[in-house]
C-alpha positions in Angstrom: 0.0 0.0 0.0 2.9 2.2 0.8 4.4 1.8 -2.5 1.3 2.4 -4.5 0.7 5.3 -2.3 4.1 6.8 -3.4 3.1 6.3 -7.3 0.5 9.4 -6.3 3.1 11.1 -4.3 5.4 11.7 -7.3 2.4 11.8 -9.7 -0.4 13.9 -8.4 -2.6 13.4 -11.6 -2.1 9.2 -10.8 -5.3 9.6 -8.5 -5.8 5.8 -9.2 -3.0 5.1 -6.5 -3.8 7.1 -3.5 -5.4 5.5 -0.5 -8.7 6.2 -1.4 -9.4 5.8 -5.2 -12.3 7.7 -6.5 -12.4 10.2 -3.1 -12.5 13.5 -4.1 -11.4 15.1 -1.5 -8.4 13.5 -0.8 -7.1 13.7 -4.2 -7.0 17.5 -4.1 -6.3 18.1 -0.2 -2.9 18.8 0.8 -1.7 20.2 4.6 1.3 20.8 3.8 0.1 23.5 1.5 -0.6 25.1 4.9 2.8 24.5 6.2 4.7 26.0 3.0 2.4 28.5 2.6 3.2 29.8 6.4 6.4 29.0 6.2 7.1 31.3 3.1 5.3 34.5 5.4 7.1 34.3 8.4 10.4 34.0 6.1 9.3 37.4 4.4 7.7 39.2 8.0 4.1 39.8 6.9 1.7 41.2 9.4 -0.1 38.8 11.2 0.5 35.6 8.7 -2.9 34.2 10.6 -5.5 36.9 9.4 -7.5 35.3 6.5 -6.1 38.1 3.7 -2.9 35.5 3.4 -5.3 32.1 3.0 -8.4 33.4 0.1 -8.6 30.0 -1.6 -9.2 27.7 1.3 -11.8 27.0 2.7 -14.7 29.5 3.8 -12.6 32.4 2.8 -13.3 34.7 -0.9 -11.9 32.8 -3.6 -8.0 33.8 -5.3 -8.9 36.8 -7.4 -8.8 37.3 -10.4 -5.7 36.3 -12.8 -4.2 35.0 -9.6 -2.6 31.3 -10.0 -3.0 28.5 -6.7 1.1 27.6 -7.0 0.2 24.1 -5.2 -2.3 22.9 -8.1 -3.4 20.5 -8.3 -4.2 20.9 -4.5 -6.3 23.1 -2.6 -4.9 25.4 0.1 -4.8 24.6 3.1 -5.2 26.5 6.4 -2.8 27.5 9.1 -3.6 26.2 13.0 0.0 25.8 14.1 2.3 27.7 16.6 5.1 29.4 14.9 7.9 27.1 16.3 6.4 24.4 13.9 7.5 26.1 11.2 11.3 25.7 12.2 10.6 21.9 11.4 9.7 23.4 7.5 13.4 25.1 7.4 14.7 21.8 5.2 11.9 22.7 2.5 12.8 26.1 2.0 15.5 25.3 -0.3 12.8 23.4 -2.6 10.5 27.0 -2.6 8.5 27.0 -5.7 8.8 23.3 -6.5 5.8 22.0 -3.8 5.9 18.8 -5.7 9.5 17.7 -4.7 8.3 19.8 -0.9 5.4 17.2 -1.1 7.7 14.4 -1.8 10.3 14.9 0.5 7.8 15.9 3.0 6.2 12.3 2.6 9.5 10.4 2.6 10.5 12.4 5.9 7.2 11.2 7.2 6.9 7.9 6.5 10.6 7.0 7.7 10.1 8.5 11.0 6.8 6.8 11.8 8.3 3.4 10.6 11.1 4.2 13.0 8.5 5.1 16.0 7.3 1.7 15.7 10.3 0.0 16.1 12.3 2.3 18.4 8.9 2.2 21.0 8.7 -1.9 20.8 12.7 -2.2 21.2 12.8 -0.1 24.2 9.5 -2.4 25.5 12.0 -5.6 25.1 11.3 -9.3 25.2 8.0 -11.4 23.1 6.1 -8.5 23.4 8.1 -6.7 21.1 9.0 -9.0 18.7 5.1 -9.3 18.4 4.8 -5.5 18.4 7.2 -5.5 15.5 5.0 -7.9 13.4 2.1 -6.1 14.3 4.2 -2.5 13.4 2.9 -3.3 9.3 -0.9 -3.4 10.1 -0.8 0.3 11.9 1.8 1.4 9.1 -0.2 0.2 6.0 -3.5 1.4 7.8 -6.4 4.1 6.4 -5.7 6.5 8.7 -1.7 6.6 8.5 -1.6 6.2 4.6 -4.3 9.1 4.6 -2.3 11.3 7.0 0.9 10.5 5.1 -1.0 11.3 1.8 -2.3 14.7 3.1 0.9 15.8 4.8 -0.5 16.4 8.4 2.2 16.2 10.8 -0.1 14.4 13.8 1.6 11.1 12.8 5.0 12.7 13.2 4.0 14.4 16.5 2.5 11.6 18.0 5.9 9.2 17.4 8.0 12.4 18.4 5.7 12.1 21.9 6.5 8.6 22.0 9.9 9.1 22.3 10.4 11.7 24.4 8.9 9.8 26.6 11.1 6.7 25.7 14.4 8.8 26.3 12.9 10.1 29.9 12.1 6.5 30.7 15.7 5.6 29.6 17.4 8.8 31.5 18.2 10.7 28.9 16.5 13.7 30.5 17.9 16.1 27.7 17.3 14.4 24.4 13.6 13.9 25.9 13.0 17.2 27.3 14.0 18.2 23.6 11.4 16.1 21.7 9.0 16.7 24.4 9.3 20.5 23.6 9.4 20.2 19.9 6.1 17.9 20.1 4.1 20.6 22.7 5.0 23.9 20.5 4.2 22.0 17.3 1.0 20.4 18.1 0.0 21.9 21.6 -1.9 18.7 23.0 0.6 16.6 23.7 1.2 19.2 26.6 -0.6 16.4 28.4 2.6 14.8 29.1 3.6 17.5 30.8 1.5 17.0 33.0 2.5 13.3 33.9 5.7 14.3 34.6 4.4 16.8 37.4 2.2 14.5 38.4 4.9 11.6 38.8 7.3 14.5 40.6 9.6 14.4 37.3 10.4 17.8 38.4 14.1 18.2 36.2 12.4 16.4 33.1 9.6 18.8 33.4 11.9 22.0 33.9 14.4 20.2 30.8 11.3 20.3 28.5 10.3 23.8 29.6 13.6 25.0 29.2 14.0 23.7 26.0 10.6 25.1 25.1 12.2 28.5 25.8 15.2 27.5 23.7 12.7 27.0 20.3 10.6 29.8 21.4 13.9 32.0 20.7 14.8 30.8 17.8 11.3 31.0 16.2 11.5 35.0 17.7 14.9 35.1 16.2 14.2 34.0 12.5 10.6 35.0 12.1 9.9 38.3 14.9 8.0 38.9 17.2 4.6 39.0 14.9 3.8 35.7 14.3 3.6 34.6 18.0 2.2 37.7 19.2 -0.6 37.0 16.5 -0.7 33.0 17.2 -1.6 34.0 20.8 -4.0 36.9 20.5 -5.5 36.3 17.2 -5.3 32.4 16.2 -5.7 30.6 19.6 -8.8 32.7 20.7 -10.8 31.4 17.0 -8.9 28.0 17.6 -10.2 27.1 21.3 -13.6 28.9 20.4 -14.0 27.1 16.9 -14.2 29.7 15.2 -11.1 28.8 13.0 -13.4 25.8 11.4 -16.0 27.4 10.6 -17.2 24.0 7.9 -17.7 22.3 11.1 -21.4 22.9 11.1 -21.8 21.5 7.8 -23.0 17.8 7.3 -19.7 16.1 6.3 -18.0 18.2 9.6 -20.7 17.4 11.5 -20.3 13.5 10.5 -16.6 13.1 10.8 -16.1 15.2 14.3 -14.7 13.5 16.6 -14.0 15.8 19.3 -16.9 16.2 22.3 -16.6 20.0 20.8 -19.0 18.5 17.9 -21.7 16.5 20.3 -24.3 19.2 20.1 -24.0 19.7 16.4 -24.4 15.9 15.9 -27.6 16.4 18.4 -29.0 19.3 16.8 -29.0 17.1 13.6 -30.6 14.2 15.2 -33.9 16.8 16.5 -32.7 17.5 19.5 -32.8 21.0 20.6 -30.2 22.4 21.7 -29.8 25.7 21.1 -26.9 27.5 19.4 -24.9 24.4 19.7 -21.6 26.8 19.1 -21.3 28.1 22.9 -22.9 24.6 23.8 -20.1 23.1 22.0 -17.2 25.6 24.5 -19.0 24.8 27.4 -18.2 21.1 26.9 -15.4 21.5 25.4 -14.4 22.8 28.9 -15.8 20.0 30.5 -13.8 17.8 28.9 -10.6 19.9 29.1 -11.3 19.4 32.7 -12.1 16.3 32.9 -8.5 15.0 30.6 -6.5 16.6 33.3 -7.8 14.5 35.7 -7.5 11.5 33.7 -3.7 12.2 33.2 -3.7 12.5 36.7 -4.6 9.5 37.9 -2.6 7.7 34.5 0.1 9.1 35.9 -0.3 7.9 39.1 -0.7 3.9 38.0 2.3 1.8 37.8 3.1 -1.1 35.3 5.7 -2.4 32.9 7.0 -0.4 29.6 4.2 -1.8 27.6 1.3 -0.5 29.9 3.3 2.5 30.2 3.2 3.4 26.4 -0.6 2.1 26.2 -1.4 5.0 28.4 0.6 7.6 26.9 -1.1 7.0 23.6 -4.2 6.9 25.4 -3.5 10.2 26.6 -2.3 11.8 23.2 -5.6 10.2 21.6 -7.5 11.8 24.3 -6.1 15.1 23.6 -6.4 15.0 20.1 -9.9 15.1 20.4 -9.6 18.1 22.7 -9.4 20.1 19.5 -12.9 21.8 18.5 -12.5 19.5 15.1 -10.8 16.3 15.7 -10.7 14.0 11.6 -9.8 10.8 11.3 -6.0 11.2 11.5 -6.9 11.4 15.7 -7.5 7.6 15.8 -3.3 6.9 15.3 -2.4 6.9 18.5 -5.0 4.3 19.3 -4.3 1.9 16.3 -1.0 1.7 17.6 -2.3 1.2 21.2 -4.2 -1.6 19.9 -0.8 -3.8 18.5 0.3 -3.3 21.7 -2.8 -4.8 23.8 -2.7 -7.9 21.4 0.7 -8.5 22.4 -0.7 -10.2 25.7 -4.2 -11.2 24.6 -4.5 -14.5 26.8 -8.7 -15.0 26.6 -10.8 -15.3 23.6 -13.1 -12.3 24.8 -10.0 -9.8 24.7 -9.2 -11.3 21.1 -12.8 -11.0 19.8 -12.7 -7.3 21.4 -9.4 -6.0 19.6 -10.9 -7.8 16.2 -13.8 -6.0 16.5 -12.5 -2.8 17.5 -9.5 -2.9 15.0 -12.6 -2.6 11.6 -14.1 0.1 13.7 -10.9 2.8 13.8 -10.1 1.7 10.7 -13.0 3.0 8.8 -15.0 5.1 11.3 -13.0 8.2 9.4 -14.4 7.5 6.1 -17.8 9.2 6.5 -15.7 12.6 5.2 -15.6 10.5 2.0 -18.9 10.8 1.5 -19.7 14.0 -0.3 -22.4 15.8 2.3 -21.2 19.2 1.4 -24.3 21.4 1.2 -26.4 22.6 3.8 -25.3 24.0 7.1 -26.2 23.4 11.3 -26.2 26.2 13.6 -27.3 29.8 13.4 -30.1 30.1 12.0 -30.5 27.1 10.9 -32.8 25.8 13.0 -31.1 22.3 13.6 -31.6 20.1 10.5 -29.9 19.4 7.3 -31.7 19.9 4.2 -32.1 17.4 1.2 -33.3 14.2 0.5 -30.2 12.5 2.3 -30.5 13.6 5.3 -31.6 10.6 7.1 -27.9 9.4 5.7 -26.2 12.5 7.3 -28.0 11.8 10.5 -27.1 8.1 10.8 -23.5 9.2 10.0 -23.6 12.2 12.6 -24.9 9.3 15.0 -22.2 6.5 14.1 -19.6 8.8 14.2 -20.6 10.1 17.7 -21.1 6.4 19.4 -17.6 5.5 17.7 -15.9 8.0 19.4 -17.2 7.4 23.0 -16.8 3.5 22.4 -13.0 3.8 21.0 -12.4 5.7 24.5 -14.5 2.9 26.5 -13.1 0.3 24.8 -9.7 1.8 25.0 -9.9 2.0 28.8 -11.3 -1.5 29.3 -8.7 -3.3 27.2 -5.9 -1.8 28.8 -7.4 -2.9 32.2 -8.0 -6.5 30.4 -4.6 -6.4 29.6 -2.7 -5.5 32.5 -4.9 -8.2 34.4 -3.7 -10.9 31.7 -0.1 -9.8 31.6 0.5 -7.7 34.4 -2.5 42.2 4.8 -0.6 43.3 1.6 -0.7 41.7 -1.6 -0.3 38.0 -1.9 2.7 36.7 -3.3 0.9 34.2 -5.3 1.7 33.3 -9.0 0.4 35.8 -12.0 -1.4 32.8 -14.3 -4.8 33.2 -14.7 -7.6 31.3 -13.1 -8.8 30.0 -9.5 -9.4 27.2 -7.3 -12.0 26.9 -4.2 -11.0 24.5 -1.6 -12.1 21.1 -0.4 -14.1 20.9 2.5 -12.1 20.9 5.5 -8.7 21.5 6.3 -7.7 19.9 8.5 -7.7 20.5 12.7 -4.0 21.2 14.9 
């Protein structure tokens, strides 16, 4: 699957050989376009490289004018929800500016190498059978939907979550620096695996906690250094403030958002479509978004206070980063990762036929719960005004997506929590620097969520 999926990497017109033949949207989205994109404004100091004037094209913002060319074609732009110490990562595609093909490519190579490399560095350091069965498991997470759709898209939550991994693996190993490094790198690139942070307080990891914030200092400079002042300034009071409120996705009260949401954020959109009524489900949707915020910390509280071997150990740490994931206002099908991989590692000490019949039937369910964005649900809205229903003679499919996708999202946590119990038991604003040919392209219908 890998190898056909790199046919469509270095061809983007081969749209035969991406994950998902025949899926529109995937075929034309690309995060990375994002990534470039920002990376190319903070190099040239624009104001405020968050406000919408630098992203007309993507998604819910004014089309590229007139005569102006989309440089990344055949893929739409993407938008921007990262800090500005993520684009330090883009620093080795800057020498490839104007070429996003070979950008995508390396990109993808870069990508793929380091999560194959997660897999095997996080079941070496667990040792003995359970890693050898790890490792043979490793191919069925690698050559999964989600991780050859998040490898095809560009979206760096694969990368983030193996760079969580083993920051964790070098703390566990006492290699407080090298961990407190990564451990930075992952928080100011992708902000919820801050979770971790929190462990280490929790588990009185006081050095390792005051490495990684130290570190995070040390990025935070260099970021200031190369790109000003501006773009965090603007990241803190401009792009957090839309990101926490959900403000920065604003196609998340439109049918296919609605069905593929993941995050609790979504729960009263996903009511609102089933008759339920709710209200403005957009401050409904803060207020338990809160709730939830809350209620995480206190779960990586009391994770952090459990003991158990390496393997349990890494079980809840992608537990954790799945958790938080989801604590974004839109949460897409690339959020299930962590948990794939937490599965190979619970079938390492299946010992009863109930646990085995569990992780076979929850394997099919992460596997293709994301899909629902394939369907193409893209008129009608939910929300303001809308008075809580989704027009068009499909809406009884829309609702039994909005519903699937919801019950699939508390059972992967329920089920999550339950096997790892099981388990231990058993085992113990200027112009645009665009291009000047004519013609325009509109994006797909969702980038994608930090």
């Amino acid at each position: 699957m890998t190898a056909r999926l790199s046919v469509f990497i270095g061809d983007p017109t081969a749209v035969g050989y991406q994950t998902l033949p025949g899926e529109p949207f995937t075929e034309v989205h690309s995060c990375l376009t994002a990534y470039v994109r920002a990376s190319g404004l903070a190099r040239q100091g624009v104001d405020n490289l968050y406000a919408d004037v630098w992203w007309w094209g993507s998604h819910g913002l004014p089309p590229l004018p007139e005569g102006v060319e989309n440089p990344y074609q055949p893929f739409h732009l993407d938008n921007l929800s990262y800090p500005p110490t993520f684009l330090l990562l883009l620093w080795p595609l800057a020498a490839l500016d104007g070429d996003f093909l070979a950008q995508r490519a390396l990109w993808f190579g870069f990508n793929g190498l380091f999560g194959a490399f997660g897999l095997w560095a996080v079941a070496r350091w667990i040792g003995g059978p359970a890693a050898h069965r790890a490792l043979l498991l490793a191919p069925l997470v690698f050559g999964s939907v989600p991780i050859l759709v998040t490898l095809q898209i560009g979206n760096f939550h694969l990368a983030a979550t193996v760079l969580s991994l083993l920051a964790m693996v070098a703390l566990e190993r006492g290699r407080a620096a090298t961990g407190g490094a990564l451990l930075a790198m992952a928080i100011l690139s992708k902000i919820a695996p801050g979770l971790l942070g929190v462990v280490l307080l929790v588990q009185r990891r006081f050095r390792e906690a005051a490495l990684a914030a130290g570190f995070g200092a040390l990025l935070l400079a260099l970021a200031l250094f190369f790109f000003g002042t501006d773009p965090a300034w603007h990241f803190v009071t401009f792009a957090l403030p839309r990101l926490s409120s959900g403000e920065a996705f604003p196609f998340m009260d439109t049918p296919s958002g609605i069905a593929t949401n993941m995050s609790p954020f979504g729960v009263p959109f996903k009511l609102r479509v089933l008759g339920m009524e709710t209200g403005d489900p957009w401050p409904l949707g803060r207020v338990v978004a809160r709730v939830y915020t809350v209620g995480l910390v206190l779960l990586a509280i009391i994770a952090a206070r459990r003991s158990g071997d390496r393997r349990d150990q890494a079980i809840r740490w992608l537990a954790l980063l799945t958790l938080a994931s989801l604590q974004s206002p839109f949460a897409p099908g690339y959020s299930t990762i962590g948990l794939l991989w937490a599965t190979t590692l619970l079938a390492v000490e299946v010992r009863r036929a109930r646990e085995a019949v569990a992780l076979i039937a929850l394997w099919p369910a992460i596997l293709f719960a994301p899909l629902g964005q394939s369907l193409d649900l893209r008129d009608g809205r939910v929300g303001r005004g809308s008075g809580g229903r989704v027009g068009g003679g499909a809406g009884g499919g829309r609702v039994g997506l909005a519903t699937i996708s919801g019950a699939q999202t508390a059972a992967r946590i329920c089920r999550s929590g339950a096997q790892r119990a099981g388990a231990a038991r058993a085992g113990g604003a200027g112009p645009i620097p665009w291009g000047s040919r004519g013609g325009r392209e509109e994006a797909a219908i969702a980038p994608q969520a930090p």
